[in-house]
Structures are given as structure tokens and as C-alpha cells.
C-alpha positions as CSV (number, residue, x, y, z in Angstrom):
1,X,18.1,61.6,159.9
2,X,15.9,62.8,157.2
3,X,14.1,65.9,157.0
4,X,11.2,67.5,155.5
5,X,11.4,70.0,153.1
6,X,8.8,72.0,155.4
7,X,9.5,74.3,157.8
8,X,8.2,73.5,161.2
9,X,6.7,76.4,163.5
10,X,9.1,78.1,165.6
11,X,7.5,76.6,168.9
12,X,8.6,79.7,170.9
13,X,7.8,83.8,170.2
14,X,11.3,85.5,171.8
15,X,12.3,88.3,170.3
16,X,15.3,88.1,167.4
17,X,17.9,90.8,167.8
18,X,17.2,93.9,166.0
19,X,18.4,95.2,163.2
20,X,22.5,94.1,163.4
21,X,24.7,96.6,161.2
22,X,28.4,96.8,160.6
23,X,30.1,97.8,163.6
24,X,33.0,99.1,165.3
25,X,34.3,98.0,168.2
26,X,37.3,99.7,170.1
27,X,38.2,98.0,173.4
28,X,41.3,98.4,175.9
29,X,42.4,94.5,177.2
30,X,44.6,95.3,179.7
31,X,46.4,98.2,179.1
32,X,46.7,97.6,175.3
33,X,43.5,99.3,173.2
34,X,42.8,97.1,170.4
35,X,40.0,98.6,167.0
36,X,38.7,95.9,165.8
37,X,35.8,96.3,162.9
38,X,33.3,93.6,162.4
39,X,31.0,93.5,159.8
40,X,27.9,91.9,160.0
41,X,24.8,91.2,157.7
42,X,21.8,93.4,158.6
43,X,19.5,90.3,160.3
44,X,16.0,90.9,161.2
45,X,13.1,88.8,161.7
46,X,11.4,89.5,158.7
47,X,14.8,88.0,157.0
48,X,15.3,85.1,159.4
49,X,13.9,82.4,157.1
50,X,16.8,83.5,154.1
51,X,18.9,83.2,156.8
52,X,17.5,79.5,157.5
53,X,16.4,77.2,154.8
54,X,12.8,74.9,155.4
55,X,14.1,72.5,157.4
56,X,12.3,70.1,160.0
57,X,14.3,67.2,162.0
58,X,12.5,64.1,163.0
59,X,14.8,63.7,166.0
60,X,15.3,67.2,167.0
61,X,11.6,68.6,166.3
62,X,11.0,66.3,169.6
63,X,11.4,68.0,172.7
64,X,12.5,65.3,174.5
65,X,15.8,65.0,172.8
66,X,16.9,68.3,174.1
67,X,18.4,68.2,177.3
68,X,18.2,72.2,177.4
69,X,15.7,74.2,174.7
70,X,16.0,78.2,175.2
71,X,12.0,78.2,175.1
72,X,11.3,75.8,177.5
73,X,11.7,75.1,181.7
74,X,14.4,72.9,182.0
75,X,17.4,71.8,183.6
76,X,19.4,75.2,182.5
77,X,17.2,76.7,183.8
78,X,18.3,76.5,187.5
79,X,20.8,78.9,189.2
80,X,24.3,78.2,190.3
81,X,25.6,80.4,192.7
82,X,29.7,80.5,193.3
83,X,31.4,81.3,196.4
84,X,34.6,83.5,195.7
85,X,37.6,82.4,198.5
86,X,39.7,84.7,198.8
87,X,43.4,84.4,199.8
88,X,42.9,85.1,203.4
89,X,39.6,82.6,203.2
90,X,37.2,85.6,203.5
91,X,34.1,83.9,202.1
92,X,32.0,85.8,199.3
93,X,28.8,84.4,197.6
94,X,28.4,86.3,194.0
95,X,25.1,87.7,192.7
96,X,23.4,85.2,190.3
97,X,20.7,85.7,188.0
98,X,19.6,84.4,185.2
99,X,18.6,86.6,182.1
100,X,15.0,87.1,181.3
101,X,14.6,87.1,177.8
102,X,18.4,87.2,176.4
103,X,19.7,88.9,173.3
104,X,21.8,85.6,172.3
105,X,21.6,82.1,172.5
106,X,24.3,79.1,173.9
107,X,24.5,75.7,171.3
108,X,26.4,73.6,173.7
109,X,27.8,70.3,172.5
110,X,28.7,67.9,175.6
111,X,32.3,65.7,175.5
112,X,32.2,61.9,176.3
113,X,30.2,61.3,179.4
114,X,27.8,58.6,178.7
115,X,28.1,55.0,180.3
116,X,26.0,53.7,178.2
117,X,27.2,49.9,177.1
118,X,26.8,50.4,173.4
119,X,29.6,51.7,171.0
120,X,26.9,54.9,170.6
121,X,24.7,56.6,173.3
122,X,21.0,56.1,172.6
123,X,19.1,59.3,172.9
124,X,18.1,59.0,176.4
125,X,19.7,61.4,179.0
126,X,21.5,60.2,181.7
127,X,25.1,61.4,183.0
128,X,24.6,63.9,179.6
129,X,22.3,65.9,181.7
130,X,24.7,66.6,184.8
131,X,27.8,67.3,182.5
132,X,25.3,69.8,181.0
133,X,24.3,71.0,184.0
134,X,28.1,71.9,184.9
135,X,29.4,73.2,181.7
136,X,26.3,75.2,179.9
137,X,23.9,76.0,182.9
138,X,25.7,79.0,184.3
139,X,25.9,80.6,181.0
140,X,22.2,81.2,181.5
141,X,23.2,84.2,183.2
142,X,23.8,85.7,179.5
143,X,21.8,83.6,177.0
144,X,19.7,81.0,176.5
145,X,20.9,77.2,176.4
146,X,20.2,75.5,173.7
147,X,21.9,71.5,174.0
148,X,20.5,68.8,172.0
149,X,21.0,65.0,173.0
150,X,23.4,63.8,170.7
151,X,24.5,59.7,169.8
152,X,28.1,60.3,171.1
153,X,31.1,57.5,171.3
154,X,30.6,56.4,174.8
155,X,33.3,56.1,177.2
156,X,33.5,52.2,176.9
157,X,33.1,52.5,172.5
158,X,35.8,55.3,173.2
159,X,38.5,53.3,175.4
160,X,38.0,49.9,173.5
161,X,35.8,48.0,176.1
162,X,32.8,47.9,173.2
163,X,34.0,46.4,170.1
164,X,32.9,48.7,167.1
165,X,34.0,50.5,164.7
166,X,35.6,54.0,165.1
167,X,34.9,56.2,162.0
168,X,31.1,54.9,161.5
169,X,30.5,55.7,165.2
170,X,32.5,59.3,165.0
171,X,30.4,60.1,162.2
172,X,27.0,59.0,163.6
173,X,27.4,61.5,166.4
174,X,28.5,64.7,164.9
175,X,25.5,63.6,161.9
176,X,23.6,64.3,164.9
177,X,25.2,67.2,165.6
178,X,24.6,69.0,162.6
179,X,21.5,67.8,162.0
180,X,20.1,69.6,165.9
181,X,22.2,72.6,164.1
182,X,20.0,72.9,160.9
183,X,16.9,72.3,163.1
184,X,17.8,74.8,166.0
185,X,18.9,77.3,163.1
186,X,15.5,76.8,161.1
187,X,13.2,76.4,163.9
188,X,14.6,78.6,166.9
189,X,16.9,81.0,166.4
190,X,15.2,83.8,164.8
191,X,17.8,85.6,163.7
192,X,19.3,85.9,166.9
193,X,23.2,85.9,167.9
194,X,24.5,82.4,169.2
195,X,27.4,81.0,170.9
196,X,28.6,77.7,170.2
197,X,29.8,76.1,173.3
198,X,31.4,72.5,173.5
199,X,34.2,70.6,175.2
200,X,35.9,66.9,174.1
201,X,33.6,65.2,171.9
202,X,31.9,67.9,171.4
203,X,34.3,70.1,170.4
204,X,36.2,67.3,167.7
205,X,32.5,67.5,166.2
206,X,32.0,71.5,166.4
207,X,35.4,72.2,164.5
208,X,33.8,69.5,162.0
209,X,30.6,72.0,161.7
210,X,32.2,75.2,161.5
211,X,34.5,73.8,159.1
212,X,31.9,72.2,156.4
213,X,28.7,73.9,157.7
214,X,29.2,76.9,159.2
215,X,32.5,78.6,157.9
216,X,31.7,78.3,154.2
217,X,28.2,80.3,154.8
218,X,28.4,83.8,155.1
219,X,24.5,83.8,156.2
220,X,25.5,81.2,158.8
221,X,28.7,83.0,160.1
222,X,26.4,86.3,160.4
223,X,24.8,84.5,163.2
224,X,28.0,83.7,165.2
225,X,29.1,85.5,168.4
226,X,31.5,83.3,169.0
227,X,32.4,79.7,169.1
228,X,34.3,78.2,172.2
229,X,35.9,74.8,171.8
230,X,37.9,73.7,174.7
231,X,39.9,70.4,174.5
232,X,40.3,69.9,170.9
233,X,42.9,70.8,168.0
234,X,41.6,73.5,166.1
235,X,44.1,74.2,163.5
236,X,44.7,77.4,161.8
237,X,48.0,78.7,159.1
238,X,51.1,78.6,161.0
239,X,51.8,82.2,162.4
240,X,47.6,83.0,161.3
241,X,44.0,83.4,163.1
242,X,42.5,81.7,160.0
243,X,44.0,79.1,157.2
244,X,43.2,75.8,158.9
245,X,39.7,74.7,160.2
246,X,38.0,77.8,159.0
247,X,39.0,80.7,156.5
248,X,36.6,83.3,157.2
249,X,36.1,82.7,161.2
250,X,39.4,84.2,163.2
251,X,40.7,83.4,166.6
252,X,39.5,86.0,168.6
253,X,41.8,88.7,169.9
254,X,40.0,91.2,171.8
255,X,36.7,91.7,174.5
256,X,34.1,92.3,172.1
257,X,35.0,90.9,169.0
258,X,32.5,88.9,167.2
259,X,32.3,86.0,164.8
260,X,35.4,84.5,166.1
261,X,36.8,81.4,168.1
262,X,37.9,80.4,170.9
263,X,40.1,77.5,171.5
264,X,42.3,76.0,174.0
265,X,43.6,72.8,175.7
266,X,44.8,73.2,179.3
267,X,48.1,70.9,180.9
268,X,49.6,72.2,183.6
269,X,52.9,74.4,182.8
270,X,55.3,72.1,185.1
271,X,53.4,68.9,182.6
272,X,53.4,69.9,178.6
273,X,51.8,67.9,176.2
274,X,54.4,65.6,174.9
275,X,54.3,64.2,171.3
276,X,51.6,62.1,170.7
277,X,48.8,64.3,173.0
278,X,45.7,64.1,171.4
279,X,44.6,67.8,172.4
280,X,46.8,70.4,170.5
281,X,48.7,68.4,168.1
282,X,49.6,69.9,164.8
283,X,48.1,68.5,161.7
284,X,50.8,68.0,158.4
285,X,50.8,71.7,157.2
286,X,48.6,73.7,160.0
287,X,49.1,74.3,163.5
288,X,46.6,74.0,166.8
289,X,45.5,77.2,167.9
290,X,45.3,78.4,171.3
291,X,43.7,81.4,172.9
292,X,43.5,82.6,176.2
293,X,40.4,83.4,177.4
294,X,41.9,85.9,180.0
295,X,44.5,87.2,177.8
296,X,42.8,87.1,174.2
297,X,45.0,88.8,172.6
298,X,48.3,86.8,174.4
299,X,50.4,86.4,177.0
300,X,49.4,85.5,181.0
301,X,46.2,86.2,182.9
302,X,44.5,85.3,186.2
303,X,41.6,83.1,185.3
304,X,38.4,82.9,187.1
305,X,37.5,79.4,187.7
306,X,34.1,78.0,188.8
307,X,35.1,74.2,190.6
308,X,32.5,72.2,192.2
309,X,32.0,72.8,196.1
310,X,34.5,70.0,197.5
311,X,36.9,69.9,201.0
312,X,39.8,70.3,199.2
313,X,39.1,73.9,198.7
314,X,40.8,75.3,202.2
315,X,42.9,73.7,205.0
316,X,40.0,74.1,207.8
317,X,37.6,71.3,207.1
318,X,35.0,73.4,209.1
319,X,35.0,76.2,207.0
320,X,34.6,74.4,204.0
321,X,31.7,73.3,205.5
322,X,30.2,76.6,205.8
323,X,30.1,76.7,201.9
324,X,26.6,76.1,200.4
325,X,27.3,77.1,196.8
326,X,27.6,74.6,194.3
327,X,30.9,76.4,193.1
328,X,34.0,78.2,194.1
329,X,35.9,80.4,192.5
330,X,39.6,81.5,193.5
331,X,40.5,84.9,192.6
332,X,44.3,85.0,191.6
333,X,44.9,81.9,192.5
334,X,45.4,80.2,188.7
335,X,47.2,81.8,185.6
336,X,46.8,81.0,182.2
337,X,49.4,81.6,178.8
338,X,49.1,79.8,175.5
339,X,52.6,78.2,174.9
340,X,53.5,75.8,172.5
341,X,56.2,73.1,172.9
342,X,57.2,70.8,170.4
343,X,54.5,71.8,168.0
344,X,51.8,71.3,170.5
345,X,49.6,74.3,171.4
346,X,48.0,74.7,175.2
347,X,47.2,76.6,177.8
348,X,50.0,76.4,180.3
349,X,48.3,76.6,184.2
350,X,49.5,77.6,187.2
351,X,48.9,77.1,190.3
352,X,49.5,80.1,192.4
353,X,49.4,78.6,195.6
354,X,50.9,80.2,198.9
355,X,51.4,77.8,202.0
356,X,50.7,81.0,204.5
357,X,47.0,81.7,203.7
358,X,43.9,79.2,204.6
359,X,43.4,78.3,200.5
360,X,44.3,75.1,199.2
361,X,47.8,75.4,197.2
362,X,46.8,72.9,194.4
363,X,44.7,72.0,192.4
364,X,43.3,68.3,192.2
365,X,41.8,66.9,188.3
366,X,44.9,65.6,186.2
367,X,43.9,63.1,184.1
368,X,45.4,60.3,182.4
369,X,49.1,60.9,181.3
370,X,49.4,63.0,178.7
371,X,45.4,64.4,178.8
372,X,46.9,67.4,181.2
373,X,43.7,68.7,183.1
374,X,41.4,67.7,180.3
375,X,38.5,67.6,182.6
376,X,38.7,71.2,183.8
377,X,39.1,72.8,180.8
378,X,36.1,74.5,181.0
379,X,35.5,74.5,185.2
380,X,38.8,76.8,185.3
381,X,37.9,78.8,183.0
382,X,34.0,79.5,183.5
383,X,33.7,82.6,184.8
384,X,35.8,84.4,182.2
385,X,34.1,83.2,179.5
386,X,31.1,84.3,180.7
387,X,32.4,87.4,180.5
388,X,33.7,87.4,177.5
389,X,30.2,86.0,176.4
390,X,28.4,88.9,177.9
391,X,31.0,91.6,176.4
392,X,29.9,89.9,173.1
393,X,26.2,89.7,173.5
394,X,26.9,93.8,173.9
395,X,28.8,94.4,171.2
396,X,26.9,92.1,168.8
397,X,23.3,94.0,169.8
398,X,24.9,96.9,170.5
399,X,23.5,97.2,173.7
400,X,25.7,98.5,176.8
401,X,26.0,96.8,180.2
């Protein structure tokens, strides 16, 4: 959509980080300490606009086409409070709060969810704003949500029921896309750290933007905490953090670290991808990366999951009543490990279920064959990225939990 070579007003006055210098970092995963040095540009408000070209969109300078805007009340904006059930079904609700006036921002880019019956989404709301809801609204705990309404492939222009034509339709969204980037960038980020957060769709159009839009700036990349792709194949140089999809932005490797991505598909270890998978597939010289997000820099880790409240969650009926939450969590129940089989990259989960104790053993959400369990890629792995998210928003500010 065209824009104006005129810089809108930022409609809202939050504070940009503060000065952000080069920085050292020295964290302790697990039991191995990792140094990592990031260096950032110095970004203050007085240099935001260098930062940000003039640039006005006439989609995205309407409210109304942002589902969730940092500045404004709105549906992330609610809490979600998560019930932890333990192995012996002891029942714990978690604090929740939502951060008043955040050092960093979320850009969240939803996957496939609308039913509209055209081969695009119009920019109307609809099942967009519950799959926002789930995926980006609990990260308001640790920044503010930024998710623009986007002209995605619907699920009937996706799985063939709409005739129309695939790479015009592909392209219209993630124009979108990058066209709410250039306008949040310009208009409302003031300098400040951001997190890109997407899944599916979403994701296939991120790795587009950090590839031609993002990547490529070094004014741009400044601004990044972190990007987190789930359900996608982000391809980096065989045996490398970098070479593929971007050759400045790294996989990232330990709590802390900055400027870097993170990517992963999940399937269930017992089910790999097999050839053919759309998530994780190599690409001719380049490989799909995969990182842990409770293991950054490899191997296993328990993940901490945030699933909708359902029954399935324990054997007595009754007490999964008693929940009230709108999510559960499972401590040590799942495990995660990138693997890669056959040249496809994922994160193998398991299920560590135990028939003795009052939790469910399993699991339910495996999707079609060969999509693994697509649609939890981000539900099991919430709460750790959040985490990780609010280790970042420290290190990038330098401010200390």
C-alpha cells in the first residue's frame, strides 16, 4: 500500500530505552557458563527518526487494523493466569501481571486462522483476534503487543477449496507484513527493543522480512531482541548460526543474548518429519535450523508449556473442574531436543507421562500426517519463552530482575 513520504506523529508518549551501549553478557545455562558479547548501536530518542525513515501507511496508520497496538486498551491487554499441575495433581495458580510501561515491545505475526471464503483475508478481525489472544497476549507480562491485521492465505485459499493463485496471494500478505513493519518502526517504536513473534504463516513471512528487510540493516538489526519463528524453515549454513535466511542475525545460544533467533518446528520424537514435511525441510545448499528454547545452546530440557484449560488435563473429571485458569502448565512433564533426521530439523517432544500419578500421560494436538504437533508449537513452549523474553529485555536495557 502506498505511503507518504511524511512522517505521521507517534500517537503514543512511552518512554524509548535509554541510552543502549555495547555489552557484555556472561550467563550460566545449565551448568555450562557461556560469554557472549553483543554489540549494539547507542539508540536514543533523540536518534529514533535515523533509526526510522518518514514513513506513513494508509492501512496501518488506522487503528482499526491492529488487533493489539502497545499504546492502546485492547485485547492484549487482558491477563491470563495459568494453573501449574503438578505430578501428584497438587493445584498451583501462578502470579500474573502485566507490565506497566515495558522496556520492549512484541511484533507478533499470526499463522493461518481465518475462515474467511476468499483466497485472502479481508482486514476485518475475526478468528485472528482469538489466535492472538492465545499466542501474543501472555507476553504482556514482559512487553507490549504490537499485532497488525494482516491479508493472510486463508485456510480454504491455503488447502485448495478457493481457487486462486498461490504466489500472488503469498505475496499480498507478507506485503502487508512489511508494510505494518515500516509503519510500527516509524511511528511507534521509539527506539525501543522489540521482539518479533510469529507462528505458520506468520513465521514463512517473518523469515521473508528479516531476510530482505531487517538482516541487511544494521540500524534495523540494532532494534532486535530477538526474533521467534515457530513452525517454519529457517535455514542457516550447514554446521552455522548464520549463512542461510540472514548473515548478520545468529541462532541464539544462550539466556541473554540479543539480536538473535529463535526457531523451531515441534513432532513428537516417536513421529519425525518424514521427507516431504513442510516444517524443517532443507533448502538445496542450506539447512533448517532449530533451537531449543529450554536448551538454547543444545541438547534436552523440560519445557514449560501453557495449554488451554480442557478435561483431558487429569484422570478425575472433578478436579479438572476445580481449574478456573484459562491455562495449565505441567512442570516436567514434556521434554524438548532439536534432532535432525533425514535432513529435516525439529524439536523432538516427549511426553513424560507416568500412569501412577493423577496427570494425564499424553498429550492430545497432532495434526495432519506429517505436520507433527504444528498447532502447539508455541502453547508448549509459552512459558519459557517468556522467560527467555524477559532475560532479554534485561540484558538489552541493562536492567536486572
Amino acid at each position: 500500500m502506498a505511503c507518504s513520504s511524511t512522517a505521521a506523529p507517534a500517537s503514543t508518549s512511552r518512554a524509548p530505552a535509554d541510552s543502549i551501549v555495547t555489552t557484555a553478557i556472561s550467563v550460566a545455562p545449565d551448568t555450562t557458563s557461556v560469554a557472549v558479547s553483543t554489540t549494539l548501536a547507542t539508540i536514543t530518542a533523540s536518534t529514533s527518526t535515523a533509526i526510522a525513515p518518514p514513513y506513513v501507511s494508509e492501512i496501518y496508520s488506522d487503528a482499526t487494523n491492529w488487533i493489539c497496538r502497545g499504546d492502546v486498551a485492547d485485547t492484549c491487554d487482558e491477563t491470563a493466569p495459568l494453573t501449574e499441575v503438578a505430578a501428584d495433581g497438587t493445584l498451583t495458580v501462578e502470579p500474573y501481571e502485566i507490565a506497566v510501561d515495558p522496556p520492549i515491545d512484541c511484533f507478533y505475526v499470526y499463522p493461518t486462522v481465518s475462515d474467511d471464503t476468499t483466497y485472502n483475508s479481508d482486514l476485518v478481525p475475526g478468528s485472528e483476534t482469538g489466535v492472538t489472544k492465545l499466542q501474543a497476549g501472555p507476553f504482556n507480562q514482559v512487553c507490549a503487543v504490537f499485532a497488525p491485521v494482516y491479508r493472510s492465505v486463508t485456510t480454504s485459499g491455503l488447502f485448495g477449496s478457493t481457487p486462486g493463485n498461490f504466489a500472488e496471494g503469498w505475496d499480498m500478505a507478507y506485503r502487508d507484513v512489511l508494510d505494518a513493519w515500516r509503519h510500527y518502526i516509524a511511528n511507534y517504536n521509539q527506539g525501543r527493543p522489540v521482539v518479533i513473534l510469529a507462528h505458520s504463516q506468520g513465521s514463512f513471512h517473518v523469515v521473508r522480512l528479516l531476510r530482505e528487510e531487517i538482516d541487511p540493516k544494521p540500524e534495523q538489526r540494532a532494534l532486535i531482541a530477538s526474533a521467534i519463528i515457530a513452525g517454519t524453515s529457517f535455514q542457516v549454513a550447514p554446521g552455522q548460526d548464520v549463512g542461510g535466511d540472514t548473515q548478520n542475525m545468529p541462532l541464539c545460544r544462550a539466556v541473554g543474548q540479543v539480536g538473535c533467533v529463535i526457531t523451531f518446528q515441534t513432532y513428537r520424537d516417536s513421529v519425525p518429519p518424514l521427507p516431504g514435511a513442510l516444517f524443517g525441510a532443507p533448502q538445496g545448499a542450506t539447512a533448517s535450523a532449530c533451537v531449543n528454547p529450554a536448551a538454547l545452546a543444545g541438547g534436552p530440557g523440560f519445557l514449560d508449556a501453557a495449554a488451554p484449560t480442557a478435561p483431558w488435563a487429569l484422570t478425575d473429571p472433578d478436579a479438572a473442574a476445580a481449574i478456573t485458569t484459562p491455562f495449565l502448565g505441567f512442570p516436567g512433564l514434556i521434554t524438548g531436543e532439536c534432532k535432525v533426521k533425514d535432513g529435516y530439523s525439529y524439536l523432538a517432544i516427549s511426553v513424560n507421562g507416568d500412569p501412577s500419578d493423577p496427570r494425564a500421560d499424553d498429550i492430545p494436538g497432532d495434526g495432519a500426517p506429517n505436520w507433527g504437533l504444528h498447532s502447539l508449537d508455541l502453547s508448549l513452549t509459552q512459558e519459557t519463552l517468556i522467560d527467555l523474553v524477559r532475560d532479554q529485555a534485561s540484558a538489552f536495557v541493562g536492567l536486572q530482575d
